[in-house]
N, C-alpha and C positions, 0 to 999 in steps of 0.2 A: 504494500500500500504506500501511495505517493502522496502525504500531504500539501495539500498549496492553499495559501491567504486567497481567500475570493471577497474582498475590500474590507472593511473596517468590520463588519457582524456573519460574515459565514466562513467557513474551510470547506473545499472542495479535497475526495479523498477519491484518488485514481488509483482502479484497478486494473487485473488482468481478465479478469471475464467475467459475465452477468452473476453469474455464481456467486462468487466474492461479493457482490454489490449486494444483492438480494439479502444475504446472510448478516453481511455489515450493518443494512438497514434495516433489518430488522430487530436486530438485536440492540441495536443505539438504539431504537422507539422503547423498545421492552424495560429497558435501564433511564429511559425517562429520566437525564440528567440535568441538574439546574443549570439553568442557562441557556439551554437549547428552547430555541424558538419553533423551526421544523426540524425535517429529515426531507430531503427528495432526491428517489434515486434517478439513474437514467443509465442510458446501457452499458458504462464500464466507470460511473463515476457515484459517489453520494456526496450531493451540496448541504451542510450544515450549517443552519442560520440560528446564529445565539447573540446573546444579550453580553455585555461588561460582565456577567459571575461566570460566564464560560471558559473552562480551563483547558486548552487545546490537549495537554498532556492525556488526558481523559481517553481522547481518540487511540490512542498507542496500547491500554489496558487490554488484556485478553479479557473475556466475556466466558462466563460458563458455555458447557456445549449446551446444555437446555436451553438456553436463550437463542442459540444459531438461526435457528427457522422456526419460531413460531406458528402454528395454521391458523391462518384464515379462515375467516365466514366462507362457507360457501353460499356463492347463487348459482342458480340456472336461469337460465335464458332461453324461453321457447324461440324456436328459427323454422320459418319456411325455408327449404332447401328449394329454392329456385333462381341462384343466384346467373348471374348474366356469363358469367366463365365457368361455371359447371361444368358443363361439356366437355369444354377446352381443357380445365384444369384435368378429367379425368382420364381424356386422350392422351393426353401428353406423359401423363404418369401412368399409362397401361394398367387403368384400374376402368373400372363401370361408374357411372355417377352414383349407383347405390352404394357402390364401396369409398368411393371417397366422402358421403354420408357417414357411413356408419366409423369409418375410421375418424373422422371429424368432429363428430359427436360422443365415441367413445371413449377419449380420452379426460381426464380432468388438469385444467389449467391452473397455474398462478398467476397473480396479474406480477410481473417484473417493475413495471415502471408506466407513466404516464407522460404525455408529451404530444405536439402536433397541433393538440388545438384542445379545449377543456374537454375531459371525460373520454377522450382514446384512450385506452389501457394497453399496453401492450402485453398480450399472453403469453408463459413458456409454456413447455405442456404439448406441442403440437408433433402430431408421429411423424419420425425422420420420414415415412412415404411420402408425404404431401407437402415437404417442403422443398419451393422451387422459390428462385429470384424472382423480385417485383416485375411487374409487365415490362416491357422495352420501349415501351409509350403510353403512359398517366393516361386517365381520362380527366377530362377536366369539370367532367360531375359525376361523382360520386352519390348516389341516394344516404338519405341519411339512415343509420338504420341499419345498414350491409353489413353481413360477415364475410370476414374477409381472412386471406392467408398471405404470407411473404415472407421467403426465407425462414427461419426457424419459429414466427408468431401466429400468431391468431388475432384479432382485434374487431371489434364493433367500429364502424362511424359512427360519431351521433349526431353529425348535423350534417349535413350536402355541405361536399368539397368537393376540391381536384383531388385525385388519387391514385395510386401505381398498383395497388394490391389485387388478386385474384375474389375475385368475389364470388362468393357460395351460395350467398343466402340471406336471408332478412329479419329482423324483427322489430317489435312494437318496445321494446324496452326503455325505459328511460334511462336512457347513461348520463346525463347531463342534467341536473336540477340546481336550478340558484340559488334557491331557498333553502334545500334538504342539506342536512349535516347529516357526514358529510355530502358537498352538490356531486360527486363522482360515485355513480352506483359501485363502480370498479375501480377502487384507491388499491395501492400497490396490497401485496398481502394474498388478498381474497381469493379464494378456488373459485371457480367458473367450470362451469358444465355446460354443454349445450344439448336441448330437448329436442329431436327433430318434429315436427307440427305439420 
């Protein structure tokens, strides 16, 4: 782990793989130390935002192993499986779109980190079969809503954008609420299943 000042109230703490990151942040939430404002991981780093009583030494401490990966809530998330690269995705990985369902839906996710825009969660979780590189040309609308795949993730939209991801499938879920504490249905942590509908 590579500590660096990220200006006068965070440390940014650079790893070597989502692993490490997951495990760090989750165990600094678990240890709730004074002075710490957030935690937010993202895919090989955790940004630490504290107050003047925060002791950067803190970060250098080992952590019991019980504290390493805490579980998560789970949700589920019903999905119509009629997404726009269906097809494509299951041609291309020489499976049937029933198999790329059920292998899509069978497994269970952690959300890694958050990022892109409020309430994207990025999943780990997702079976080596089904993961292939983002599209080689974005669309530049995305529905809001779509489940999607890229590279080793899984994720929801939750609002219409542009976006590069394989898209599977749909739901009504709200991943984004302004009001709700917290507004991200899917904050880093939480197990995620998907129900196909």
């Amino acid at each position: 782990m590579n500590l660096l000042p990220y200006g006068l109230r965070a440390v940014l703490a650079e790893f070597d793989s989502l692993a490490q990151v997951m495990a760090a942040a989750a165990s600094w939430r678990a240890a709730a130390p004074a002075g710490v404002i957030d935690i937010v991981p993202a895919a090989r780093t955790v940004l630490v935002v504290h107050d003047e009583r925060f002791d950067r030494a803190w970060l250098r401490e080992p952590l019991p192993p019980s504290r390493a990966a805490p579980i998560g809530e789970l949700v589920t998330i019903d999905v119509v499986y009629d997404g726009e690269d269906l097809v494509d995705v299951a041609s291309t990985l020489h499976l049937t779109a029933d198999e790329v369902v059920r292998l899509h839906s069978g497994a269970e996710y952690t959300v890694a980190f958050c990022g892109f825009m409020p309430g994207f969660s990025y999943l780990t979780g997702l079976d080596s079969r089904l993961m292939l590189p983002r599209r080689e040309t974005p669309r530049t609308r995305v529905p809001g809503g779509s489940v999607a795949i890229a590279a080793e993730f899984s994720a929801v939209y939750p609002r219409e954008s542009p976006g590069g991801w394989h898209l599977l499938g749909r739901t009504d879920a709200p991943l984004w609420v302004a009001d709700r504490e917290p507004p991200a249905l899917l904050p880093p942590g939480t197990r995620v299943r998907f129900r196909p509908r």
